[in-house]
C-alpha positions as CSV (number, residue, x, y, z in Angstrom):
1,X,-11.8,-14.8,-1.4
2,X,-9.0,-13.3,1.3
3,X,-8.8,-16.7,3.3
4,X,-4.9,-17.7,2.0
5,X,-2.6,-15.3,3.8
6,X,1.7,-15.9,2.5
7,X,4.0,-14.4,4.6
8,X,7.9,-14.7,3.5
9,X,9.8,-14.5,7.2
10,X,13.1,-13.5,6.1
11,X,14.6,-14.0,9.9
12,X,13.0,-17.7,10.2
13,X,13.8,-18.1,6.8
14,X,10.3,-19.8,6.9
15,X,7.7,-19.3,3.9
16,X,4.7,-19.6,5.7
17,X,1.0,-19.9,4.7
18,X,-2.3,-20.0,7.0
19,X,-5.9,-20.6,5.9
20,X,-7.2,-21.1,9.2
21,X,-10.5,-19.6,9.7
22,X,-11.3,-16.5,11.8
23,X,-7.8,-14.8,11.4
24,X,-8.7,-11.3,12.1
25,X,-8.0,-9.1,9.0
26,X,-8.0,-5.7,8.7
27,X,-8.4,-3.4,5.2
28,X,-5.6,-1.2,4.3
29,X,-4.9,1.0,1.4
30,X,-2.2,0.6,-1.3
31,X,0.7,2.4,-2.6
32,X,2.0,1.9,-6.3
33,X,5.8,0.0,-6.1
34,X,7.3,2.0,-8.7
35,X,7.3,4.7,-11.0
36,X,4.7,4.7,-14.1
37,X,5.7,7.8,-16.5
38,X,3.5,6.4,-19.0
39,X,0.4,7.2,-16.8
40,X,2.1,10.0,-14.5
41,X,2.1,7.3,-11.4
42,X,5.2,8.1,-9.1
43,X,6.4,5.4,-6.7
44,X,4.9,5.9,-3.3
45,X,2.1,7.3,-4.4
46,X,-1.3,5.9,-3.4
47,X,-3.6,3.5,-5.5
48,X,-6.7,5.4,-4.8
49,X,-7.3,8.5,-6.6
50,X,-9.8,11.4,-6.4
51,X,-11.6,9.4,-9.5
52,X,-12.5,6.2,-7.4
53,X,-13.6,8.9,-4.4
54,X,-15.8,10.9,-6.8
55,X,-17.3,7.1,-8.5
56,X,-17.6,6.3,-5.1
57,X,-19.5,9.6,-4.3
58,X,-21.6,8.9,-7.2
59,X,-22.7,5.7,-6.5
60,X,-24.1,7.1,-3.2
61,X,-26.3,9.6,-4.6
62,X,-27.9,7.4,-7.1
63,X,-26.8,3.9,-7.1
64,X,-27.1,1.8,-10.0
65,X,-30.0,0.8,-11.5
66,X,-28.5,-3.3,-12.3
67,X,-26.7,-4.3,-9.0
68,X,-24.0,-5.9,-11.3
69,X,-22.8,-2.5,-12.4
70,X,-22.1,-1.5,-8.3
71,X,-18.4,-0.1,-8.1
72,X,-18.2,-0.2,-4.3
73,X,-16.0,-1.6,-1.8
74,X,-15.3,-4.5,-3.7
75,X,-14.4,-2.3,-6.9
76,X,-11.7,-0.6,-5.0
77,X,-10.3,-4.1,-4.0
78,X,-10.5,-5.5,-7.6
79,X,-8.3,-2.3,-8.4
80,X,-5.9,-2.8,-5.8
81,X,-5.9,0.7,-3.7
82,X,-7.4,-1.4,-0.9
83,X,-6.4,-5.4,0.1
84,X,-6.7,-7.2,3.3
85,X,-3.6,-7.9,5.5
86,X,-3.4,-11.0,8.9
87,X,-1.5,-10.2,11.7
88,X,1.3,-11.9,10.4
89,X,1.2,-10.3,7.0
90,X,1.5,-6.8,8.6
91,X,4.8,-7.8,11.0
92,X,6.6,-7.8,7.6
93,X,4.7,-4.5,5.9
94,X,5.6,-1.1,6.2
95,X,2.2,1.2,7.0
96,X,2.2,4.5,7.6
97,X,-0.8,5.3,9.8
98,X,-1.5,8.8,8.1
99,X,-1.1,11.0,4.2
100,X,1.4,12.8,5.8
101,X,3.5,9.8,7.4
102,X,3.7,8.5,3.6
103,X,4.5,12.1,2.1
104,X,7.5,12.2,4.7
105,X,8.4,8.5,3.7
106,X,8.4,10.1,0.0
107,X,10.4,13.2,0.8
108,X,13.1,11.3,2.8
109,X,13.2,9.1,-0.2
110,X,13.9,11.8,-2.4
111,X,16.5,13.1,-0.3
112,X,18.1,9.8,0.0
113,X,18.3,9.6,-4.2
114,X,19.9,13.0,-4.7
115,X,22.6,12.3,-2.3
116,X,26.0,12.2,-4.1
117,X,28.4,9.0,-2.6
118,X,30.2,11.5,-1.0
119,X,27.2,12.7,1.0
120,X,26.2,8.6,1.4
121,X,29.5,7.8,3.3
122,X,29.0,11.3,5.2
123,X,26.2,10.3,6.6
124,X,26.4,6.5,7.0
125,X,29.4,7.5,9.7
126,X,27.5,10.0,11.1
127,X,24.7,7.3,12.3
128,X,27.5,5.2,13.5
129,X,28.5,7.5,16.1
């Protein structure tokens, strides 16, 4: 189920795609790509939510009686707050290694949106110097 890996090398300008077996893979969570007003989901924000934690939690204390009905690991991948990256896939992927490395990715973000031009060219010099 997670042994095609695509990886789009801008640099190379090389598509490339491995199914080899035994790629080492390791689980990382998501964050929604853009704003959903509709369901009060703001770009940046991560896929998993307090209700998959608290299904989660429930499942522990008294797991389901059909095996069918198990939420579980899988459950969060089939919902897309967790999915598998290769080696190669996470040269090209921006992870923030903690909550509060994404919430200062989100704040700078912010900052970055409110600028006016003025403020844009301002600091675009600035870095050049």
């Amino acid at each position: 189920q997670f042994e095609v890996s695509l990886v789009r090398d801008i640099r190379d300008r090389e598509f490339k795609i491995f199914s080899d077996a035994g790629r080492v893979m390791r689980p990382v969570f998501t964050v929604h790509q853009e704003d959903d007003y509709e369901n009060n989901i703001t770009k940046g924000q991560l896929v998993l939510t307090k209700d998959h934690v608290n299904r989660l939690a429930q499942e522990q204390a008294e797991p389901p009686a059909n095996p069918a009905d198990k939420f579980g690991w899988d459950g969060l991948i089939r919902e897309g707050a967790v999915e598998y990256l290769d080696a190669e896939e996470e040269e090209t992927a921006m992870i923030c290694m903690t909550p509060e490395d994404l919430e200062l990715y989100r704040e700078q973000k912010n900052d970055e949106a409110t600028l006016t031009e003025e403020e844009k060219r301002a600091k675009q010099e600035a870095e050049k110097r």
